[in-house]
BALUMMAR-573926 format. One record per residue (C-alpha): x, y, z. Coordinates in steps of 0.1 Angstrom, whole numbers, plus 5000, padded with zeros to 4 digits. Each point is the difference from the previous one (the first is absolute). Layout:
BEGIN
XYZ
...
This chain:
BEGIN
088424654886
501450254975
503550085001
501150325014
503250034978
501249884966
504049924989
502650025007
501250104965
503550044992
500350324974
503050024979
500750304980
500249954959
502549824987
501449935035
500750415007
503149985025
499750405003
495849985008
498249855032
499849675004
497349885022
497549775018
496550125006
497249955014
495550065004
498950045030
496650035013
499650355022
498849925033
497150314995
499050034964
500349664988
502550104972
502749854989
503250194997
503549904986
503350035026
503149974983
503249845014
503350064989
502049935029
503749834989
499150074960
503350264994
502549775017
500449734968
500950124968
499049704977
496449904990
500349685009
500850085035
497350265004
498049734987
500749765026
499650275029
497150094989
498949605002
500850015036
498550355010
496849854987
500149715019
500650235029
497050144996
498349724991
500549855034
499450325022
496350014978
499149685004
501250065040
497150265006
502450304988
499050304983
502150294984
497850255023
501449845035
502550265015
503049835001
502749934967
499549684980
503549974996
501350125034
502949755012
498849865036
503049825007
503850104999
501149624990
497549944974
502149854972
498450214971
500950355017
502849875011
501749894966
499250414991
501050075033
503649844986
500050124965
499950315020
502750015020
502649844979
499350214968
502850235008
502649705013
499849794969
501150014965
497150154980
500349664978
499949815036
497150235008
498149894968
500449685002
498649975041
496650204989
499249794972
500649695017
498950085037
497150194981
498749664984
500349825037
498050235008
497650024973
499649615007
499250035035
497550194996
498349824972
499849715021
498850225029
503049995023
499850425006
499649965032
503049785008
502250165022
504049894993
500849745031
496749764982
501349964970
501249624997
502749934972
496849794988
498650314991
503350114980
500649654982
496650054986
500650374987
503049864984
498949684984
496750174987
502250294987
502349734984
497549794982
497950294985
503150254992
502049694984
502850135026
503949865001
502049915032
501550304998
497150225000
498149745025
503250095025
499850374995
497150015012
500149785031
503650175008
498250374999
497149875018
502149845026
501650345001
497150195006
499049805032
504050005007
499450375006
497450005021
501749745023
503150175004
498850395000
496949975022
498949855028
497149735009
498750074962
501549574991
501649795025
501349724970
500350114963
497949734984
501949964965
503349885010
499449644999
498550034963
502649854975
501250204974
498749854961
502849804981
501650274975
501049894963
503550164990
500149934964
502850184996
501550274977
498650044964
501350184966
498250054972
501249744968
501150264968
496949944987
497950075026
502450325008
499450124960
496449885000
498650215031
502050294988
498350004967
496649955016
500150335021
501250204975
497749924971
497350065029
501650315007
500549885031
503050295005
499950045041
499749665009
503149904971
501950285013
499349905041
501749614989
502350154986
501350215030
499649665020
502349784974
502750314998
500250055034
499049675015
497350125023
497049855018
497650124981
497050085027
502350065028
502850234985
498550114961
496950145010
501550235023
503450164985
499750364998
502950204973
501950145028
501349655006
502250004967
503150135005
500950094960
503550155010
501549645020
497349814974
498349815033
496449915011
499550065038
497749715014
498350165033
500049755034
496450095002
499349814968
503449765000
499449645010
502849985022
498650355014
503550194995
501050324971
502349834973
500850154971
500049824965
502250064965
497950164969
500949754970
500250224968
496749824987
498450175028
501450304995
498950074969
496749895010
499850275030
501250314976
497249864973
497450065032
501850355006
499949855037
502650245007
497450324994
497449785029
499850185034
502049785022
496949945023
497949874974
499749614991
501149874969
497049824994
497250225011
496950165002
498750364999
496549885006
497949675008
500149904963
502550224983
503449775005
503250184984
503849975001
500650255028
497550045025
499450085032
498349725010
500749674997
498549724982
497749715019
502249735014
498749744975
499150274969
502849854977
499449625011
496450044988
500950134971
502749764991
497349715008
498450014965
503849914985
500449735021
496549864992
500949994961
503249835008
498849755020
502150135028
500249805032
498450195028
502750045019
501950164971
499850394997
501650354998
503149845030
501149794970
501550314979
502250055036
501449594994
499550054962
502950275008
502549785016
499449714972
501050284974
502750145020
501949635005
499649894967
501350324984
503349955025
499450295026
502249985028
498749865030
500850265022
498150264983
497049784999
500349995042
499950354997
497250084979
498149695017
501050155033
500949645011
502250005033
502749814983
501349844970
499249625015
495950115005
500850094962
501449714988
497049825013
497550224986
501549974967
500349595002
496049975011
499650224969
501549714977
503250234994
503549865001
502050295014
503049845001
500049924960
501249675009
499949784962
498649675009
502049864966
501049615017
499149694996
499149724972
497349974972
497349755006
């Protein structure tokens, strides 16, 4: 017997087109002429704003369809393929969530629960779990989404527990703010992967000289320029460099204000411009930049600038920075967080008081310093160790 439809197809626009349709479609056979037309579905499309996860939604919308077809569906039954029949189905419930904590959370926070809730999802569904509503799924179900995503995304412990802690959030949620939806949140029990803290790293002189002469004989101005900013003013580079805007430089009391929203310890503290840095910020004319706009930004989706009023991608400069490391023979964990410990090295061997590294550090006091600066290899107390007999 012939077939009365042909795909699904996914359809991607050229050259991965974030501003064009992206789509699955369809032939199906007309129920009166025989013909078969195309029907187009791009239900859920405009809500990811990277290729690859359009790519993988589109993966699961065709399996979707794949399953109502081979169920005795057709796109000409009066009722919507994508309609949600159940309240507590897990996949419209994790947009259900996205939903209504978008304006509650940090818009980091915010980011970081789509892409990770989003590839649950996307899993559930390629294994045809759609239909599971949120009280059925066993921590079974959740171990596997874990370990899978573990072993093919070569994942750490602590990426492997920020997912199962946002995940254990999302059902957390749903216990607490609705009723009957889960009786017992089924993660709770899952152990948390063993974490390796290697501790803090600097960059040697020569790997400090050698990484700066590599990005500027590639012309590799922006991303010199954004390590720079994180060894002068001792920042974390994703979480505090790739959002200061020039209205948080105070030239008059010569002071960088660190917002809580971006802070690790999630409170305003204000940190002493060195002269170095000074310098560096009136060579940017960052005085002239609209205090709203981000030091390192972007006026469109490829035009990056210093001064824009966008920001940069979270990991823009850590990409770039990845080709230095490879020439080096970097250690993977080594990256653009050394030039903030390479910072405290230089400080303690050029004699800086200890004080004003708390300060700049933004340590709660002098004792966290003094440890710092020991794990670092540097003897802050310039004790001589002078004593003792020759072999």
């Amino acid at each position: 017997m012939k077939t009365k439809w042909e795909g699904p197809f996914i359809y991607e626009p050229p050259n991965g087109d974030l501003d064009k349709d992206w789509l699955v479609w369809i032939k199906y056979q007309h129920p009166v002429t025989g013909k078969l037309e195309r029907f187009r579905y791009n239900v859920g499309f405009k809500q990811y704003n990277t290729k690859q996860e359009r790519r993988e939604h589109g993966k699961a919308l065709k399996i979707v369809l794949e399953d109502l077809l081979a169920e005795g569906w057709s796109p000409y039954n009066e009722y919507d393929v994508f309609a949600v029949h159940t309240n507590k189905n897990v996949v419209s419930l994790i947009d259900q969530y996205l939903e209504e904590v978008k304006g509650n959370i940090r818009s980091s926070t915010y980011k970081k629960y789509k892409i990770e809730l989003n590839s649950f999802k996307n899993y559930l569904i390629s294994n045809r779990l759609y239909n599971l509503e949120l009280d059925e799924v066993k921590k079974a179900t959740v171990l596997n989404f874990l370990n899978v995503q573990k072993n093919a995304r070569k994942w750490k412990g602590k990426t492997y527990n920020h997912y199962l802690n946002d995940i254990t959030t999302f059902f957390n949620y749903f216990h607490h703010n609705y009723d009957d939806y889960i009786e017992k949140v089924p993660t709770l029990s899952l152990k948390r992967a063993p974490i390796e803290r290697p501790g803090n790293t600097a960059f040697n002189d020569w790997q400090f000289k050698k990484l700066k002469d590599l990005m500027l004989d590639n012309n590799d101005q922006m991303l010199y320029t954004f390590c720079s900013f994180i060894y002068y003013a001792a920042l974390r580079n994703e979480a505090e460099g790739n959002y200061l805007k020039a209205g948080d430089f105070n030239f008059t009391a010569k002071t960088l204000k660190i917002n809580s929203g971006t802070a690790k310890n999630r409170k305003t503290e204000y940190i002493p411009i060195y002269p170095d840095f000074m310098e560096l910020l009136l060579e940017l004319k960052v005085p002239e930049i609209p205090g709203d706009y981000y030091i390192f930004g972007k006026e469109s989706r490829q035009k990056f600038v210093i001064g824009g009023p966008l920001p940069v991608g979270q990991d823009y400069f850590a990409r770039h920075f990845r080709k230095y490391k490879e020439m080096l023979n970097l250690s993977e964990r080594d990256g653009i967080y050394n030039y903030k410990h390479t910072r405290a090295v230089h400080l303690g061997e050029d004699g800086e008081d200890l004080y004003k590294i708390m300060k700049l550090f933004r340590h709660k006091d002098l004792a966290t310093t003094m440890i710092y600066m020991r794990d670092l290899g540097i003897n802050v107390q310039n004790t001589e160790f002078n004593k003792g007999r020759r072999f």
